[in-house]
C-alpha positions in Angstrom: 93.9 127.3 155.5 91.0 128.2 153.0 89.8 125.4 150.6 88.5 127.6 148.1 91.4 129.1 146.6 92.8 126.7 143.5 95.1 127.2 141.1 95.0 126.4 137.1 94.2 123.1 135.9 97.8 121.4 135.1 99.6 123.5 137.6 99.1 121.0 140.4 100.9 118.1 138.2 104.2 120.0 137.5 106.9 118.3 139.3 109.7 120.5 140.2 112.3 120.9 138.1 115.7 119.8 139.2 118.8 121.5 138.5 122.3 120.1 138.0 123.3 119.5 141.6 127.1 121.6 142.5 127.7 120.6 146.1 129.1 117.5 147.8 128.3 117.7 151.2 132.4 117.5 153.4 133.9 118.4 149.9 135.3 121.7 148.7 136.4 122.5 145.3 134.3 119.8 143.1 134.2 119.4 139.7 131.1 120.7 138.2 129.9 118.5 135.3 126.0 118.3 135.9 124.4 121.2 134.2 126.3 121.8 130.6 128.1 124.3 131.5 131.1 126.2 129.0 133.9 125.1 131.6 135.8 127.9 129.7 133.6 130.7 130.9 132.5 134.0 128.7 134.4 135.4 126.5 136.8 138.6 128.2 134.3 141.0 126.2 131.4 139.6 127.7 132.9 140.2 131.0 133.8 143.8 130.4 130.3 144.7 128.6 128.7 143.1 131.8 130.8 145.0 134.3 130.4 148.3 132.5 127.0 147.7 133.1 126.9 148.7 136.6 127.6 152.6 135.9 123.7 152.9 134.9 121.9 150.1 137.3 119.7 153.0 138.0 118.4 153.1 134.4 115.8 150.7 133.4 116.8 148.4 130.4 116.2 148.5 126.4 112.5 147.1 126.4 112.9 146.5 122.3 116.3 144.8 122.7 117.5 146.6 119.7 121.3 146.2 119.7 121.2 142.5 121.0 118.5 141.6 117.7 120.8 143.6 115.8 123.8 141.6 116.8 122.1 138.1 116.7 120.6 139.5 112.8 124.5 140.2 111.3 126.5 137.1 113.0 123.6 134.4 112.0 122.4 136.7 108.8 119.1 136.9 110.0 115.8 139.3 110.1 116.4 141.5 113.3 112.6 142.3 113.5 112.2 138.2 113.1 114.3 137.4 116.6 112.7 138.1 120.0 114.7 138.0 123.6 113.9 136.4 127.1 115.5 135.0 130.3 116.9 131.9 128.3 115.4 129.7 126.0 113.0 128.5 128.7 111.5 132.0 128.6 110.8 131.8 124.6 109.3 128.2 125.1 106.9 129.2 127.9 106.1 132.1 125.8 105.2 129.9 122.8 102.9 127.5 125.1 100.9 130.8 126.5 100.5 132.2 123.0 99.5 129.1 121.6 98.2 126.4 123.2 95.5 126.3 126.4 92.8 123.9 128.0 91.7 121.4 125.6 94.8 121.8 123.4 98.0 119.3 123.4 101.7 119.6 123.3 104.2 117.1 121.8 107.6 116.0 122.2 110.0 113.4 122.7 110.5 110.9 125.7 113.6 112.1 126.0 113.2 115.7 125.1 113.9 118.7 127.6 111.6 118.9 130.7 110.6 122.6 130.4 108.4 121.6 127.4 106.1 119.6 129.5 106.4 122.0 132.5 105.7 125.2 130.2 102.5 122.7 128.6 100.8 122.2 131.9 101.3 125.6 133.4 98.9 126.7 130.5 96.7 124.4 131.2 97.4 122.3 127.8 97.8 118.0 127.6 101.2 117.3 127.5 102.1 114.5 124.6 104.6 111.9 125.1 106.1 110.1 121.7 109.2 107.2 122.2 112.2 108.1 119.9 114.0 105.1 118.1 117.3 104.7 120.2 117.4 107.5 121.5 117.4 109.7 118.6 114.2 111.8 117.7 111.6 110.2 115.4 110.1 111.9 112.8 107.3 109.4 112.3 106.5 108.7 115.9 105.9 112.4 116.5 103.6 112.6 113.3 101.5 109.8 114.4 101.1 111.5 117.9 99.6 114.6 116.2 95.7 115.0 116.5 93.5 118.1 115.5 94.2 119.2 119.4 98.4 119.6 118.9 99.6 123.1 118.5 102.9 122.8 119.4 105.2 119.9 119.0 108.9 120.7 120.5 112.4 118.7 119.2 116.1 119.9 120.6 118.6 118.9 117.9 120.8 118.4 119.3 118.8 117.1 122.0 119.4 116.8 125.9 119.9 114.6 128.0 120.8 112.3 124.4 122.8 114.3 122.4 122.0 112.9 119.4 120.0 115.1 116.5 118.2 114.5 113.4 119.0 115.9 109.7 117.3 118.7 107.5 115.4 116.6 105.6 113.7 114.8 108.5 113.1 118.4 109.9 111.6 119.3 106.7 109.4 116.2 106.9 108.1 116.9 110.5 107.4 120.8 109.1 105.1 119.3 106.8 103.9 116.6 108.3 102.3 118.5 111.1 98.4 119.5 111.7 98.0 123.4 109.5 97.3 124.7 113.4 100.5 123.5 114.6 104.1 124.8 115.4 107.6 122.7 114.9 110.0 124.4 117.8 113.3 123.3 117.1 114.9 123.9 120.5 119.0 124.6 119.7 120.5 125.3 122.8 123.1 123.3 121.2 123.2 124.2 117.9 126.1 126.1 117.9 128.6 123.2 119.1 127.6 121.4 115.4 130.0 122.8 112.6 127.8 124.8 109.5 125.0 124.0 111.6 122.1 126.9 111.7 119.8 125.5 114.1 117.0 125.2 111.7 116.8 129.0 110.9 116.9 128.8 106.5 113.8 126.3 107.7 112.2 129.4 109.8 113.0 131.5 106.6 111.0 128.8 104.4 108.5 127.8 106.4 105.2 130.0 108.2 105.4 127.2 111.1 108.9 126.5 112.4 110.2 128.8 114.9 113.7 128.4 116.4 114.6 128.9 120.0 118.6 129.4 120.9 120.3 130.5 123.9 124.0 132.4 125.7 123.7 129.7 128.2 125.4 127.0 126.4 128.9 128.2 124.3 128.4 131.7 125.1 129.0 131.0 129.0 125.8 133.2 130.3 123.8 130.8 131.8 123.6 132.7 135.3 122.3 136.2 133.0 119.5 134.0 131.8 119.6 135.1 127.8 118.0 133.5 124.9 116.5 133.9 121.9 113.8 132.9 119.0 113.8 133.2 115.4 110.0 133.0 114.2 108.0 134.3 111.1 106.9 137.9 111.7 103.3 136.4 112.5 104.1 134.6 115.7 106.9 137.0 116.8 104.1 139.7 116.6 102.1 137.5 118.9 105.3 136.4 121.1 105.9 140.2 121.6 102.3 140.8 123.1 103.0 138.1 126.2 106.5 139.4 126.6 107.5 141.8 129.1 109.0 145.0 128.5 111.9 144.8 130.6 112.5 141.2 130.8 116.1 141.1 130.4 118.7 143.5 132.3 120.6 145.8 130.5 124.2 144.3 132.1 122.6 141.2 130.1 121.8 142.4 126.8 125.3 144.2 127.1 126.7 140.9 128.0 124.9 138.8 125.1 125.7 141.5 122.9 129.7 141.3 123.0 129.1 137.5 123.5 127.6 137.3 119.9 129.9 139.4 118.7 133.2 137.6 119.7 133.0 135.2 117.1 136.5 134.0 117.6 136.0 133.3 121.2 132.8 131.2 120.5 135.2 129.0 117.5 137.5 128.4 120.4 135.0 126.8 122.9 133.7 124.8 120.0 136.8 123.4 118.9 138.0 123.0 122.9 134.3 121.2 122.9 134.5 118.9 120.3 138.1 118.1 121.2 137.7 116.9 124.6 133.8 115.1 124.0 135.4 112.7 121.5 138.2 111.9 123.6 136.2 111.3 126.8 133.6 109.5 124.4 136.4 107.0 123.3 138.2 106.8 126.2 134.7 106.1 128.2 134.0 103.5 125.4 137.3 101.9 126.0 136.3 100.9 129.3 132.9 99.6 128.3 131.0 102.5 129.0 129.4 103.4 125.5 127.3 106.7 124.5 125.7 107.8 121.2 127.6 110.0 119.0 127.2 113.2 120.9 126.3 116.8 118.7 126.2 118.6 121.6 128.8 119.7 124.9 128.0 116.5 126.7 128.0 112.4 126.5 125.3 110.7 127.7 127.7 107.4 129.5 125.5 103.9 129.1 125.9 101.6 131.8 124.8 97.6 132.3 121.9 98.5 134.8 120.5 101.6 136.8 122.2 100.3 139.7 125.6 100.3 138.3 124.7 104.3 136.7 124.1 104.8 140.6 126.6 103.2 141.9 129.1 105.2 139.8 127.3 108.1 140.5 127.9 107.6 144.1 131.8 107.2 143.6 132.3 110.0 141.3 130.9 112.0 144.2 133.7 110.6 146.5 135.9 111.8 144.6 134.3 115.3 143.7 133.0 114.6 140.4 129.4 115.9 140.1 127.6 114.6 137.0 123.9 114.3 136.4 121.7 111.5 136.6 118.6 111.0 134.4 115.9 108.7 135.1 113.8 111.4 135.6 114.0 111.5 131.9 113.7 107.9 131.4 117.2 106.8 131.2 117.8 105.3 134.7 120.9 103.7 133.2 122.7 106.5 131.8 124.5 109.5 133.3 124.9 112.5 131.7 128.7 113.8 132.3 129.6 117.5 130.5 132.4 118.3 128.7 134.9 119.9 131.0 138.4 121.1 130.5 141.1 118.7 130.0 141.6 118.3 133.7 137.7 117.6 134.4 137.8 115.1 131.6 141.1 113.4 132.4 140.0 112.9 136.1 136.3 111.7 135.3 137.6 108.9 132.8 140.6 108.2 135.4 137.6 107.9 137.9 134.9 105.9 136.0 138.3 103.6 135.1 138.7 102.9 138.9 135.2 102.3 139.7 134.9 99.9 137.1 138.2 98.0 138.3 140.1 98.6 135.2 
């Protein structure tokens, strides 16, 4: 093995990212509730758009993304020529830290925020900035003082994951212009449509020449194995966003896909209601129990136990009994677990479970 050949600085320092696991080794037929999935699947028109796909696998795909930008422009009432595409969210954000920051530059977020920021920092060879939030819940002024001349991006999900929790418009506003001139505010909403008259930030992208919002099909829409997302930027940085994209990076059986998703507006009200129907009842039921979590704005609680060895302990049960749910030290909770909103039955039979384990 040759010592010479090294890759970027920051490369070596990624840890993997983990997944939600979905297997319980000598079990069949567990309940998935580790990775925030819509337990009510895609809408019957994504389906069809997706399968109708397969009659031209032999073409290549839209490399503009026309009709999906279109779609996304009419149901949000957006510019079109303002929204770029990619292979989720995660696509948009690694696209943002190649564009924008480098060696000798820094990114920020929260303790708690999403892993892919710090991954996506690193594998650009940028510093990777770490600011505490104030129970949980993303702190404006925390994130300010960890600005220096070097940030030039500084990532919040509202609502944010593994928490839940999210901040107002006002505090947004206060980051936007709080912020170095050189820097960007991403407002990761991946969850943003499970909060009623919520717009993920995008009149602040219309108002601002430094916000850009990041979305993605993975969440309500049900696409997460198509890999879809989508940003909403002022036309400077999408022009720059668009020279670091690939042309073909999304299939056309996914565009088609994300396209009927967008458009089935009634479908996506129903997952939300289903959503915020069966959270607050797991929420209260959980807290019942003495199991608290934060209100949750998103399609998951994040379930507070005593110590990390109780969280692991009832981690351990709920696998006995088929119940996947995800732990989260790795993003410095090692207390809490981080259980999705299923169906009724999921949600029913993790309560039920949690209940037995802790001898109620």
């Amino acid at each position: 093995m040759t010592t010479a050949i090294r890759p970027q600085p920051g490369i070596m320092d990624i840890a993997l990212y983990q997944g939600g696991a979905s297997h319980v080794a000598g079990l069949d037929n567990v309940i998935k509730l580790s990775s925030n999935e819509n337990p009510l699947g895609p809408s019957d028109a994504a389906v069809k758009a997706f399968r109708d796909a397969s009659y031209d696998l032999h073409r290549y795909p839209s490399s503009d993304h026309t009709a999906l930008r279109q779609a996304i422009a009419q149901v949000h009432g957006l510019d079109a020529d303002r929204i770029i595409c990619g292979a989720g969210s995660d696509e948009i954000i690694a696209f943002l830290c190649q564009a924008f920051s480098g060696e000798g530059t820094e990114v920020l977020h929260t303790v708690h925020g999403f892993g892919m920021y710090r991954i996506s920092a690193l594998a650009n060879g940028a510093t990777p900035v770490e600011v505490p939030e104030n129970e949980r819940v993303t702190d404006v002024d925390a994130l300010l003082a960890g600005c220096t001349d070097k940030t030039r991006l500084v990532f919040i999900a509202n609502p944010n994951n593994p928490t839940g929790t999210m901040i107002g418009l006002s505090e947004i506003e206060r980051l936007a212009a709080g912020i170095p001139k050189q820097a960007i505010l991403v407002l990761d909403g991946a969850y943003a449509e499970y909060v009623e008259g919520y717009d993920g930030g995008a009149a602040l992208v219309d108002s601002h020449d430094n916000i850009v919002m990041t979305r993605t099909f993975s969440k309500l829409y049900g696409l997460g194995g198509l890999r879809i997302g989508w940003g909403y930027a002022p036309a400077h940085i999408i022009d720059v966003l668009n020279r670091v994209r690939g042309p073909f990076n999304l299939s056309q059986a996914a565009l088609n896909a994300a396209t009927a998703a967008i458009k089935d507006t009634g479908y996506a009200a129903h997952c939300r209601s289903e959503n915020a129907k069966w959270r607050s009842w797991m929420a209260d039921a959980l807290a019942e129990i003495g199991v608290p979590s934060d209100v949750s704005c998103a399609n998951f609680i994040l379930a507070r136990f005593k110590s990390q060895d109780e969280a692991e302990a009832c981690d351990e049960y709920l696998k006995t009994q088929g119940l996947i749910v995800r732990r989260v030290a790795g993003y410095q909770l090692p207390t809490c677990l981080r259980i999705t909103v299923g169906d009724e039955s999921a949600c029913r039979r993790v309560v039920h479970a949690i209940r037995q384990f802790k001898g109620d």
